[in-house]
Structures are given as structure tokens and as C-alpha cells.
PDB file with one MODEL, atoms N, CA, C and O in Angstrom:
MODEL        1
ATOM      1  N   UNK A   1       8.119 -13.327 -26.703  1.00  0.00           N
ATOM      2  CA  UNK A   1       7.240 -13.125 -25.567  1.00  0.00           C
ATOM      3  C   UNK A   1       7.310 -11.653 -25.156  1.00  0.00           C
ATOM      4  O   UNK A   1       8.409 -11.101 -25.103  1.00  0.00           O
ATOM      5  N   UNK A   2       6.449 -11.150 -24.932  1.00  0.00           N
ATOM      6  CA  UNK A   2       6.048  -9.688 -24.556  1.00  0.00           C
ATOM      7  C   UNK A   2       6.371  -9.499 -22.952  1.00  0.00           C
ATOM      8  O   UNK A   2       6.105 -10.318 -22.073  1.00  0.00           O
ATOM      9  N   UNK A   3       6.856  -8.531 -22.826  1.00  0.00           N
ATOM     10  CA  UNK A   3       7.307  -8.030 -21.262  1.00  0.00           C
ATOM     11  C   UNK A   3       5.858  -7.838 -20.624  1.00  0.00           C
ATOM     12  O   UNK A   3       4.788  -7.669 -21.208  1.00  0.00           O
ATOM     13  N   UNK A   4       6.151  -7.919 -19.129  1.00  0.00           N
ATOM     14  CA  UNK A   4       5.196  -8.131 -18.467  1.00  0.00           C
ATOM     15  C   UNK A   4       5.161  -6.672 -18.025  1.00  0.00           C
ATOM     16  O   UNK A   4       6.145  -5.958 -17.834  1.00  0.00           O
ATOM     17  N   UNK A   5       3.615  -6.269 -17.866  1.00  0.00           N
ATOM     18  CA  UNK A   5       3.296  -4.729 -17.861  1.00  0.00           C
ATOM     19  C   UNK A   5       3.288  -4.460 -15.822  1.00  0.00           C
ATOM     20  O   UNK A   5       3.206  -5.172 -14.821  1.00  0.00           O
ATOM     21  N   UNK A   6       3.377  -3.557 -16.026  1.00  0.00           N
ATOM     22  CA  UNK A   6       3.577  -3.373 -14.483  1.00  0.00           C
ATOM     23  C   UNK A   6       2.013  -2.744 -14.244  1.00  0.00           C
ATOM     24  O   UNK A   6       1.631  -1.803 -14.941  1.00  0.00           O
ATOM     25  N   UNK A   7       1.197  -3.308 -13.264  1.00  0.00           N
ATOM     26  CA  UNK A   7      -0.027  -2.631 -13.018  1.00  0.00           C
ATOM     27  C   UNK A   7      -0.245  -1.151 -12.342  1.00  0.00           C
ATOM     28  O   UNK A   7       0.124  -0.944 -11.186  1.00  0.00           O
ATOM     29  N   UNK A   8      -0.838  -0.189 -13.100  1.00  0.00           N
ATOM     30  CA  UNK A   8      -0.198   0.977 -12.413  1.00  0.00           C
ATOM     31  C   UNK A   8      -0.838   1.598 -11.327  1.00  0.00           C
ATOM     32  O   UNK A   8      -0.543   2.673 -10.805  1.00  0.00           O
ATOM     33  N   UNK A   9      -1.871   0.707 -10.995  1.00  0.00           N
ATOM     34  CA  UNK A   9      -2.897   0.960  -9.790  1.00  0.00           C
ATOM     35  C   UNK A   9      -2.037   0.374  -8.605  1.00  0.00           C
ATOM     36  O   UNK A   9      -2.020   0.984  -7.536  1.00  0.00           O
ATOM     37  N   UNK A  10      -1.332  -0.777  -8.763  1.00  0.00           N
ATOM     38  CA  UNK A  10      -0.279  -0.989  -7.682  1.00  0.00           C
ATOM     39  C   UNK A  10       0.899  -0.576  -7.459  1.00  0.00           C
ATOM     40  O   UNK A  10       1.448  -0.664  -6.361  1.00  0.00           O
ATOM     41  N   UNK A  11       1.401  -0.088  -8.463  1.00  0.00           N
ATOM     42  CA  UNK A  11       2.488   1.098  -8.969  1.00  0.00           C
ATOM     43  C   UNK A  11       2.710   2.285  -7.950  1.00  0.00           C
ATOM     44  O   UNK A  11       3.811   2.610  -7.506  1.00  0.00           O
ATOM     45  N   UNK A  12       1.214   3.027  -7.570  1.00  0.00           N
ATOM     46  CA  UNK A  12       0.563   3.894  -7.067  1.00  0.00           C
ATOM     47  C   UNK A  12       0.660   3.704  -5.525  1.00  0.00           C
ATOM     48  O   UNK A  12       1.144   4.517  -4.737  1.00  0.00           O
ATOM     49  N   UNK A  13       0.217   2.712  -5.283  1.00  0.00           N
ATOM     50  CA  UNK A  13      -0.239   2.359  -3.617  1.00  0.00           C
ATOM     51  C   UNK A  13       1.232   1.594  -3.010  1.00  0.00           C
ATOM     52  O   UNK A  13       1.608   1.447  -1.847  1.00  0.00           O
ATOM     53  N   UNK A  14       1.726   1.281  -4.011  1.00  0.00           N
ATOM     54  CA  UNK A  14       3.039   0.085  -2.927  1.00  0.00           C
ATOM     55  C   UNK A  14       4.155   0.993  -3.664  1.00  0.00           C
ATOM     56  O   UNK A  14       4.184   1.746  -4.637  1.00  0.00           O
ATOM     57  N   UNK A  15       5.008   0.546  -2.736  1.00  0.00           N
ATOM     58  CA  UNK A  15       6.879   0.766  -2.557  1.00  0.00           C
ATOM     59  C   UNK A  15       7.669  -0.013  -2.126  1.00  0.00           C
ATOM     60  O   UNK A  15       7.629  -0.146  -0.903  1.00  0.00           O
ATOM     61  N   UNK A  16       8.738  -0.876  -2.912  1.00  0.00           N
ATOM     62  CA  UNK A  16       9.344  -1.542  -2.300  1.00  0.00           C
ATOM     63  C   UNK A  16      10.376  -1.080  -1.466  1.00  0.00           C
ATOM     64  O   UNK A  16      10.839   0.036  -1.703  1.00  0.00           O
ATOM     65  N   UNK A  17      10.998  -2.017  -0.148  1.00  0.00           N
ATOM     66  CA  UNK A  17      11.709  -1.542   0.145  1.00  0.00           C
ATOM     67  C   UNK A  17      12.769  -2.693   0.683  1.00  0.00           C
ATOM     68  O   UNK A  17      12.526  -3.832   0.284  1.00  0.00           O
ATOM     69  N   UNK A  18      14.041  -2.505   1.637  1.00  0.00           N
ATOM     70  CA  UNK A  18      14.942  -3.541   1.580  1.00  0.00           C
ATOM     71  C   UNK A  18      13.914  -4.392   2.197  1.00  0.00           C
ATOM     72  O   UNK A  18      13.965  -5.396   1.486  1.00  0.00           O
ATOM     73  N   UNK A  19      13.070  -4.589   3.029  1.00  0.00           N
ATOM     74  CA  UNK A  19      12.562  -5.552   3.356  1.00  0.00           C
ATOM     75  C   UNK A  19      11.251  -5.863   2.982  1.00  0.00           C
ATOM     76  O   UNK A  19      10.677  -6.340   3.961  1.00  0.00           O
ATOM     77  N   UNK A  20      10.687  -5.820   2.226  1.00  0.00           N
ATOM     78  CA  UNK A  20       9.090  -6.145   1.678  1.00  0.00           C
ATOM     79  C   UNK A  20       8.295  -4.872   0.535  1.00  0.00           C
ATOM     80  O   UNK A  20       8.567  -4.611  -0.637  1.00  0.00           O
ATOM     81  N   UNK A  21       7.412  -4.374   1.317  1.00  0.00           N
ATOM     82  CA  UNK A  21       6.601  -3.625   0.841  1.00  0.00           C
ATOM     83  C   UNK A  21       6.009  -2.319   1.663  1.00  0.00           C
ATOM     84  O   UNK A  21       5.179  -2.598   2.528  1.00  0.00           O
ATOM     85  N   UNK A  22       6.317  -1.036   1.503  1.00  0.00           N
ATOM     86  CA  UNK A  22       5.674  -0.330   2.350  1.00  0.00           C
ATOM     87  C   UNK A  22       3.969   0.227   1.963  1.00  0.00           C
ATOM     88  O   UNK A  22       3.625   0.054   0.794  1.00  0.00           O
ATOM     89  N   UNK A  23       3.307   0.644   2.583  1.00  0.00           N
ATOM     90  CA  UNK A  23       1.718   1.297   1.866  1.00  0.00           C
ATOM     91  C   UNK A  23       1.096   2.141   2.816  1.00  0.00           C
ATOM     92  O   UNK A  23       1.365   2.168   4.017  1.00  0.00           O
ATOM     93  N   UNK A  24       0.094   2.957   2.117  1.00  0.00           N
ATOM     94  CA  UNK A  24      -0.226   4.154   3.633  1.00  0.00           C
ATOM     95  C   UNK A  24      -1.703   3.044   3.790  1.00  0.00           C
ATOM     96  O   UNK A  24      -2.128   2.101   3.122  1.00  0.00           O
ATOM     97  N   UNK A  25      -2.240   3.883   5.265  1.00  0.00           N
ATOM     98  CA  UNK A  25      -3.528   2.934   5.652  1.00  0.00           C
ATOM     99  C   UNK A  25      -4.422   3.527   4.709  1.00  0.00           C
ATOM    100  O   UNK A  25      -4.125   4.504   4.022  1.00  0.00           O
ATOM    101  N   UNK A  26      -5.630   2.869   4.675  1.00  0.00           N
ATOM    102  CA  UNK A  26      -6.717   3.386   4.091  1.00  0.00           C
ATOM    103  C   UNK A  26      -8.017   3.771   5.107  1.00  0.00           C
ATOM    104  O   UNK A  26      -7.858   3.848   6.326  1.00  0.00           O
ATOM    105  N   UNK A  27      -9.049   3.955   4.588  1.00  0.00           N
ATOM    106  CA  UNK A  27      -9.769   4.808   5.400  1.00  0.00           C
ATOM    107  C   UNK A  27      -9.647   6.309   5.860  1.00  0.00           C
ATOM    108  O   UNK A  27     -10.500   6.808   6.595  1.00  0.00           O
ATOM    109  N   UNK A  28      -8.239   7.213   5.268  1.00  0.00           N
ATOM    110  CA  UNK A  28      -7.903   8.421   5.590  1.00  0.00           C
ATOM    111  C   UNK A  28      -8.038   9.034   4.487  1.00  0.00           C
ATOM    112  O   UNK A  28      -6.998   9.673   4.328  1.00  0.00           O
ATOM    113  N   UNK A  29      -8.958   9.260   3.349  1.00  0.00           N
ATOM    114  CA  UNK A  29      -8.973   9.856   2.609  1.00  0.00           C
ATOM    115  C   UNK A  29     -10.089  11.078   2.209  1.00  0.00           C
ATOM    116  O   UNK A  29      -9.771  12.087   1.578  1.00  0.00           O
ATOM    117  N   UNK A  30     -11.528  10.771   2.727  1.00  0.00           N
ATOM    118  CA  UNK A  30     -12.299  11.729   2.542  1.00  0.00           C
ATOM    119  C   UNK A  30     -13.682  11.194   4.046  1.00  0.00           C
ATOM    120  O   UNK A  30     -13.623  10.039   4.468  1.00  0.00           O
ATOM    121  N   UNK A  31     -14.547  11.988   4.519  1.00  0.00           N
ATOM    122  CA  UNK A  31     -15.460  11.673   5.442  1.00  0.00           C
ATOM    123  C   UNK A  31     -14.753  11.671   6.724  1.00  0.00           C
ATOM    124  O   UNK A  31     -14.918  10.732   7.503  1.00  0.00           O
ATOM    125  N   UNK A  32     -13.900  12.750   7.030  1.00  0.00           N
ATOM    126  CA  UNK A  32     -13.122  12.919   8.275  1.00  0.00           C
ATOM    127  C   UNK A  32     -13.545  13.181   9.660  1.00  0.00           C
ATOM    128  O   UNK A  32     -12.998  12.938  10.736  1.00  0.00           O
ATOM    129  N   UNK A  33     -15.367  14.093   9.156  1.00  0.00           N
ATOM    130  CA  UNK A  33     -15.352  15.187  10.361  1.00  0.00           C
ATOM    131  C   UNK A  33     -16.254  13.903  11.533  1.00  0.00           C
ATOM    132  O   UNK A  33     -16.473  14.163  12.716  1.00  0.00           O
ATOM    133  N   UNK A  34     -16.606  12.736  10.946  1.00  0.00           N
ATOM    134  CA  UNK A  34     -16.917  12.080  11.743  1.00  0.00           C
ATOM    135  C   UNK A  34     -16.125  10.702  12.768  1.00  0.00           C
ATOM    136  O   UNK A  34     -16.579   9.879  13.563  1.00  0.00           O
ATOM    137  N   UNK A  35     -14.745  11.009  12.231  1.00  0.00           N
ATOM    138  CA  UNK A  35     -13.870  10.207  12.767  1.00  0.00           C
ATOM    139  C   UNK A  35     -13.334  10.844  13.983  1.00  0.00           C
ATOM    140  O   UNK A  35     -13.287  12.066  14.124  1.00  0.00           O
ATOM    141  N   UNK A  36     -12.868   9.859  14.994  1.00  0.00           N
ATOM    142  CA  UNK A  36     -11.925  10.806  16.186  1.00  0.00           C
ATOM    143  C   UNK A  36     -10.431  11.533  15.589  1.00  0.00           C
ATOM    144  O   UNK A  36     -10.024  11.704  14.440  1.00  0.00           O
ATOM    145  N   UNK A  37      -9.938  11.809  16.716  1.00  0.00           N
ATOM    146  CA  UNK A  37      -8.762  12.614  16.134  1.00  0.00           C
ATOM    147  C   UNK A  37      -7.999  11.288  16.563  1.00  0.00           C
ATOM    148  O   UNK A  37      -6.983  10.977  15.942  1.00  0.00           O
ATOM    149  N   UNK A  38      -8.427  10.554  17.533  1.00  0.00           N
ATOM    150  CA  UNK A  38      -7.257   9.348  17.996  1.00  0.00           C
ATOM    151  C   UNK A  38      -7.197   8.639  16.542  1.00  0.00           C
ATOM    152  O   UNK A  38      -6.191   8.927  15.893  1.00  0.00           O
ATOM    153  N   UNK A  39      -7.885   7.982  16.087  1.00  0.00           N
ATOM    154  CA  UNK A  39      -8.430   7.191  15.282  1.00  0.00           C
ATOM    155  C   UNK A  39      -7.722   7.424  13.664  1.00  0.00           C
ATOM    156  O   UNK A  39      -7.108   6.655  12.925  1.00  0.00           O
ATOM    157  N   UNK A  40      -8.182   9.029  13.515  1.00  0.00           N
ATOM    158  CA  UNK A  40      -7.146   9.957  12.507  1.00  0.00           C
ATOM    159  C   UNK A  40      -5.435   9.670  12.641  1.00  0.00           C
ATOM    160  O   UNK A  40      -4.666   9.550  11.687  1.00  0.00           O
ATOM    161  N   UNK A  41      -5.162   9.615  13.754  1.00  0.00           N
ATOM    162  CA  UNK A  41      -3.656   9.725  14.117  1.00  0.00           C
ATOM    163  C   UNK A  41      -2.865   8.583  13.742  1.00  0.00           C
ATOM    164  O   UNK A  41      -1.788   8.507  13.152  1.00  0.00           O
ATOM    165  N   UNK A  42      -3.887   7.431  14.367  1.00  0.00           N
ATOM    166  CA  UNK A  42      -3.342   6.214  14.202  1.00  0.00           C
ATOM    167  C   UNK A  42      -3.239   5.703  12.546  1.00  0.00           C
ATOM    168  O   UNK A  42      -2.489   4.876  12.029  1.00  0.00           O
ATOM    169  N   UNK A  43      -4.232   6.489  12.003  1.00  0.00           N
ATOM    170  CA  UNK A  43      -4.141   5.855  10.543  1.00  0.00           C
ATOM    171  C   UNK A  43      -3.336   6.387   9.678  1.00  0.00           C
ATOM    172  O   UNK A  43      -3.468   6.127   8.482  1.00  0.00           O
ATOM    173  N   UNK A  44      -1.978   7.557  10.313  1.00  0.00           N
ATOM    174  CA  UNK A  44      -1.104   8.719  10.332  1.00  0.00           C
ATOM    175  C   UNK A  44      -0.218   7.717   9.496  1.00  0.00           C
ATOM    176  O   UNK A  44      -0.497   6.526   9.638  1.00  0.00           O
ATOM    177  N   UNK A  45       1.275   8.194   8.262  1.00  0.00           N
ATOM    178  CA  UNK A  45       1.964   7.539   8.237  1.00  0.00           C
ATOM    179  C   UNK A  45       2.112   6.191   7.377  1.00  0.00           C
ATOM    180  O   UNK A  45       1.430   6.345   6.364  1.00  0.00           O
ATOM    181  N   UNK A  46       2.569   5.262   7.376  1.00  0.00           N
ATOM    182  CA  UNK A  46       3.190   3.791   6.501  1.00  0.00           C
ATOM    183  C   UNK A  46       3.499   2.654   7.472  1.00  0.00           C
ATOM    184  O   UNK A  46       4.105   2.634   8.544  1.00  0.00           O
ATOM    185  N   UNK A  47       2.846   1.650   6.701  1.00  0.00           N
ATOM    186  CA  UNK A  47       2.690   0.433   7.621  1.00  0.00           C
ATOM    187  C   UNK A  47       3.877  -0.485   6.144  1.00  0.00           C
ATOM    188  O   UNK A  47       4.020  -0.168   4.963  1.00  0.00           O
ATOM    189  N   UNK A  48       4.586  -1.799   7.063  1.00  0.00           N
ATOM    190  CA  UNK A  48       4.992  -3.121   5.813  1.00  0.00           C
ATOM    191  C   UNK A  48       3.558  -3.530   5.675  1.00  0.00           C
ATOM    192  O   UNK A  48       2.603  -3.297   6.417  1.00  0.00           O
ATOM    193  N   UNK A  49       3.629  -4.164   4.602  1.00  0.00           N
ATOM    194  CA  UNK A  49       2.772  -5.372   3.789  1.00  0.00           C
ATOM    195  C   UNK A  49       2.880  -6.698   4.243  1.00  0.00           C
ATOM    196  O   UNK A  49       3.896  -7.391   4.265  1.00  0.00           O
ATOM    197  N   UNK A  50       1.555  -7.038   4.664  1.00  0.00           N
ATOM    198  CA  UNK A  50       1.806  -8.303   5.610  1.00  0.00           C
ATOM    199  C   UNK A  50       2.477  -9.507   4.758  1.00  0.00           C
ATOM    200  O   UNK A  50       2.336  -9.457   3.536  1.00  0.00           O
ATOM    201  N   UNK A  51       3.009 -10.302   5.177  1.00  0.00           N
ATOM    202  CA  UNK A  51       3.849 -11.159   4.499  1.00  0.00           C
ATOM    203  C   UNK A  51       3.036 -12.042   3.387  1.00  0.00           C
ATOM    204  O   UNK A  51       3.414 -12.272   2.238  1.00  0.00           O
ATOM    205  N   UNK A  52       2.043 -12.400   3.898  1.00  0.00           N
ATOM    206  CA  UNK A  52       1.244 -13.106   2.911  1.00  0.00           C
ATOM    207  C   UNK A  52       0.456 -12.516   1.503  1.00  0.00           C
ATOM    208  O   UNK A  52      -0.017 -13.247   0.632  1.00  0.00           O
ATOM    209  N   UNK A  53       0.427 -10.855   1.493  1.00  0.00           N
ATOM    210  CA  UNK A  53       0.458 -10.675   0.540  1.00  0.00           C
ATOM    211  C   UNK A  53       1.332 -10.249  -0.605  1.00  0.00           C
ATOM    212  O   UNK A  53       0.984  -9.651  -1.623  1.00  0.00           O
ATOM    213  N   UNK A  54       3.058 -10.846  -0.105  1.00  0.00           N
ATOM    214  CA  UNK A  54       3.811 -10.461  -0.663  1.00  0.00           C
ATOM    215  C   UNK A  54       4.086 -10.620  -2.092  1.00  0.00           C
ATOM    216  O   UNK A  54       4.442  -9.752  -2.889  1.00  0.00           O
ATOM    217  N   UNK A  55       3.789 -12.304  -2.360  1.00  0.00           N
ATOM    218  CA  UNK A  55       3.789 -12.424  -3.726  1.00  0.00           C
ATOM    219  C   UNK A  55       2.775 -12.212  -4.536  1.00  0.00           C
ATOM    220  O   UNK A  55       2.944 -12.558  -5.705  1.00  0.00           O
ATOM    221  N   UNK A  56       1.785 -11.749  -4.247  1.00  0.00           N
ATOM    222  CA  UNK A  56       0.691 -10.926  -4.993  1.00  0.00           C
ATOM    223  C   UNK A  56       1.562  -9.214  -5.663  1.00  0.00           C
ATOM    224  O   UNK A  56       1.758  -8.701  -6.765  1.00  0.00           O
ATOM    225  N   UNK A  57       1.758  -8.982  -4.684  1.00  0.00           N
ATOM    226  CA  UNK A  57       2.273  -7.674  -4.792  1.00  0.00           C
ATOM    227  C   UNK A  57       3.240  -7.726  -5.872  1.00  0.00           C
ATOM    228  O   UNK A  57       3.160  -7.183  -6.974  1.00  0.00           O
ATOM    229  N   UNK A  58       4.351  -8.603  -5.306  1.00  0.00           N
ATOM    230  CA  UNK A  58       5.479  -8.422  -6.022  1.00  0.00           C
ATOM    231  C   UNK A  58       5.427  -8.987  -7.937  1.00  0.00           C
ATOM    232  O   UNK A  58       6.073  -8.844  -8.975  1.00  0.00           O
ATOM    233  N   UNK A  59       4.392  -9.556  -7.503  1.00  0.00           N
ATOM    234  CA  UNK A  59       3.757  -9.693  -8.967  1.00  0.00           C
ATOM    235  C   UNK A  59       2.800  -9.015 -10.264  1.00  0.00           C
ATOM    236  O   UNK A  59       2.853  -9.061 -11.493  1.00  0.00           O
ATOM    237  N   UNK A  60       1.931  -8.387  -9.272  1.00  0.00           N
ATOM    238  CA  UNK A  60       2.093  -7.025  -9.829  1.00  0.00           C
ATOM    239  C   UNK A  60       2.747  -6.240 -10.607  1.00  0.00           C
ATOM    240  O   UNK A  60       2.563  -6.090 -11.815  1.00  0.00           O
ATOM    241  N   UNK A  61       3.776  -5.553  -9.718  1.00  0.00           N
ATOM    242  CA  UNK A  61       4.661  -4.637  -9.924  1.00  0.00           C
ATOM    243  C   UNK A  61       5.473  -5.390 -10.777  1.00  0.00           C
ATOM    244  O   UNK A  61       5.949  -4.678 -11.661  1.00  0.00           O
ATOM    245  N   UNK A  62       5.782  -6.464 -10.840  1.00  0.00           N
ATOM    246  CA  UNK A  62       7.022  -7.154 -12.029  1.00  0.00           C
ATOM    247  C   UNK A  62       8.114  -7.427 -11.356  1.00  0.00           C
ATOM    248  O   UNK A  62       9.222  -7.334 -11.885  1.00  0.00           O
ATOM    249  N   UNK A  63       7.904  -7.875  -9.847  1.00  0.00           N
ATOM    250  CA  UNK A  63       9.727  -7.856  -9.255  1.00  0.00           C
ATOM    251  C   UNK A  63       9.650  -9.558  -9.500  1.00  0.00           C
ATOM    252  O   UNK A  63      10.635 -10.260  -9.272  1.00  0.00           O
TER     253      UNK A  63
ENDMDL
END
């Protein structure tokens, strides 16, 4: 049986960590000048991975 490949598009976006999954928000990547700066701020930073998509994730990645 062949090892299971790790997807590298989720490879990219997730990180595990002692407790789940960390990921940055989306929506902060390009088309800025029409967003607020509040709005910008909040989407600042790393959120966990809500619980329910944990075993998706972790399947993915091969954990």
C-alpha cells in the first residue's frame, strides 16, 4: 500500500498545533483600498480551526 500524500494546498494554509489547527483569515489578500481600516485589523493575525472541521483537516495533511 502506498503512503498517503499530504495535500499541499492544505500544507500551505493550516498548522498544527498542541491544540487543533491554526489558519490566517481570508479576505486580506488583495482589493484593500475599499475595505475599512477596522475591518482590515480585525482580519489581522491567526484564528483555531473550528472543531468541526477538524477531521477534514487532519486528513488532509496525513495526521
Amino acid at each position: 500500500m502506498p503512503k498517503m500524500k499530504t495535500k499541499r494546498s492544505a500544507a500551505k494554509r493550516f498548522k498544527k498545533t498542541a491544540n487543533g489547527y491554526k489558519h490566517k483569515h481570508a479576505f486580506k489578500s488583495h482589493i484593500l483600498t475599499k475595505m475599512t481600516t477596522k475591518r482590515k485589523r480585525k482580519l489581522r493575525g491567526v484564528n483555531q480551526l473550528n472543531a468541526s472541521d477538524k477531521p477534514l483537516v487532519a486528513r488532509m495533511l496525513g495526521h
